[in-house]
matplotlib code that plots the C-alpha trace (Angstrom):
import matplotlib.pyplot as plt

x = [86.9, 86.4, 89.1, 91.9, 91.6, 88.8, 88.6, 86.1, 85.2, 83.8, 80.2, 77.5, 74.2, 72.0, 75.1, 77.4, 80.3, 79.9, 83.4, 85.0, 86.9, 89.7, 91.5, 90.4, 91.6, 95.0, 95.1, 94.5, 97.5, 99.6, 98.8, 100.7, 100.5, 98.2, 100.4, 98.9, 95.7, 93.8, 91.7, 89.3, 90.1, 90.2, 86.2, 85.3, 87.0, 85.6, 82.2, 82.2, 82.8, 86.3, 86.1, 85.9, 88.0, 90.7, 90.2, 90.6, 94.1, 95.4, 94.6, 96.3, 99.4, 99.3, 99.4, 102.3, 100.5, 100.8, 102.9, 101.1, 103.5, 101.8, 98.0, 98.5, 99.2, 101.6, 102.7, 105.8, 108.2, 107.4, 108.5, 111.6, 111.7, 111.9, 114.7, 116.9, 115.5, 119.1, 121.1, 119.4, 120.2, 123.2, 124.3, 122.7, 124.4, 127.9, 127.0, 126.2, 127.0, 123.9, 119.9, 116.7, 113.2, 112.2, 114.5, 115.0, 111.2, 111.3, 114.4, 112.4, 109.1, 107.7, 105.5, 107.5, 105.9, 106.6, 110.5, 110.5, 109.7, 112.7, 114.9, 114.0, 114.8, 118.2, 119.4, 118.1, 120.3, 123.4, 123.7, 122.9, 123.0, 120.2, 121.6, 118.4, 116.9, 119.6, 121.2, 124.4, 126.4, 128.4]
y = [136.2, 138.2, 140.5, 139.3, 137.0, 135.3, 132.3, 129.8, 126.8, 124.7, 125.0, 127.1, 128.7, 130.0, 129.1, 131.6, 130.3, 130.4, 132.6, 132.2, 134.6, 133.4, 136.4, 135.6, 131.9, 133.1, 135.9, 132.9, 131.1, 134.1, 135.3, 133.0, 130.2, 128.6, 129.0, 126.3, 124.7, 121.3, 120.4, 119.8, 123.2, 125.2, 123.8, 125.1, 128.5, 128.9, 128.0, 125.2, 121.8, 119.7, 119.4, 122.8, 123.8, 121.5, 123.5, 126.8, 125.3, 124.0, 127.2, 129.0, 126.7, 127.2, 131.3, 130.5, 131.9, 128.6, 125.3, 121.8, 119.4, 116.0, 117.3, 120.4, 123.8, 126.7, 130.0, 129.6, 131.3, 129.1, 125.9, 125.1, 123.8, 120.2, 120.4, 122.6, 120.5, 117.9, 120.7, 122.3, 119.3, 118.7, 122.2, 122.4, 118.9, 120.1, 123.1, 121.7, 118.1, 116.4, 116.8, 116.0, 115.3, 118.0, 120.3, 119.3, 119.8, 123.9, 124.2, 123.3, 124.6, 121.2, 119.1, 116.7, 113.3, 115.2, 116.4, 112.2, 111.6, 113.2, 112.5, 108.4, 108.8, 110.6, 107.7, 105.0, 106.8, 106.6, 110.7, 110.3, 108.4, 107.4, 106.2, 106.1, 109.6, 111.2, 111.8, 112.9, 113.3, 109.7]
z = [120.0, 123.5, 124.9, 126.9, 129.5, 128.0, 126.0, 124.3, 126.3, 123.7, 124.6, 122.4, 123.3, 120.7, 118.1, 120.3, 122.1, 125.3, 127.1, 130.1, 132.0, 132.9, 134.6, 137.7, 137.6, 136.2, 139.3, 141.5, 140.6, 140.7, 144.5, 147.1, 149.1, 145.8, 142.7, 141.1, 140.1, 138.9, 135.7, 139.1, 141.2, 138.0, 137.1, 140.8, 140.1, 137.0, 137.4, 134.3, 133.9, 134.6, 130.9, 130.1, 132.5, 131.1, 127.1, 129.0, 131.1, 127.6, 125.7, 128.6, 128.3, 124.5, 124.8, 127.4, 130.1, 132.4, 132.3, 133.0, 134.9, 135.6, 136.6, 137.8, 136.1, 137.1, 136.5, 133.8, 136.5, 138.6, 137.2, 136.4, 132.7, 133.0, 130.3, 132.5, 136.1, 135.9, 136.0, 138.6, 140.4, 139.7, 140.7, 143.8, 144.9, 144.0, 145.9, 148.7, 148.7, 149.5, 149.3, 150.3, 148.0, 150.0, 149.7, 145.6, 145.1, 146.7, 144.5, 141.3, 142.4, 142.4, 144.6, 146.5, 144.3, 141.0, 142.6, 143.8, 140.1, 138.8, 141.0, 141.0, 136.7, 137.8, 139.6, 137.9, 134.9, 137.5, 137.5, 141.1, 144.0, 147.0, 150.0, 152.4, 151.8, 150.8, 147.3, 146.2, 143.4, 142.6]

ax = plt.figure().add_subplot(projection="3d")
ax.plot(x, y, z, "-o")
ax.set_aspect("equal")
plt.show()
């Protein structure tokens, strides 16, 4: 089914699947500042619909070639696994004593709500502490 870079978007014409490219999307998230993408942004850049666009982001995820964390998809080197994220953490607060969202977000390639996200469940467990904006190890 098509060379690579191209996959089936669920859509037929004339009983043929329909195929996207998606080399160009994938380029897109590779080239910097962007590095990642929406179900919604993916659609635009792809010329289809946010439905579509969504089959061609999970295919991609299921060859590997991108990681979904909450709705937004990402190079795999750019995301820290999410099972190796509390460590991560962990480290970087012995290492340097304290932190910021902002600062734990860059170190996990994250946005700042999804870095929030994790860090809220890490001190909610007691493997961290928030005094005002600041967390530390307890």
């Amino acid at each position: 089914m098509g060379g690579a870079g191209e996959f089936w978007n669920g859509s037929y014409m004339a009983d043929e699947p329909v195929l996207v490219d998606a080399a160009a999307l994938l380029r897109f998230l590779a080239a910097p500042p962007q590095g990642e993408v929406s179900r919604a942004e993916a659609a635009k850049r792809l010329g289809c619909s946010e439905k579509q666009a969504g089959r061609v982001l999970r295919q991609l995820e299921g060859a590997g070639v991108v990681k979904r964390f909450g709705a937004r998809w990402y190079p795999p080197s750019a995301v820290t696994d999410p099972l190796a994220q509390r460590a991560a953490v962990e480290e970087f607060l012995r290492q340097n004593g304290f932190a910021y969202r902002a600062e734990i977000a860059k170190l996990l390639a994250l946005p700042p709500e999804a870095a929030g996200r994790v860090l809220r469940r890490m001190a909610q467990e007691g493997s961290i502490t928030l005094s005002g904006q600041v967390y530390r190890l307890p």
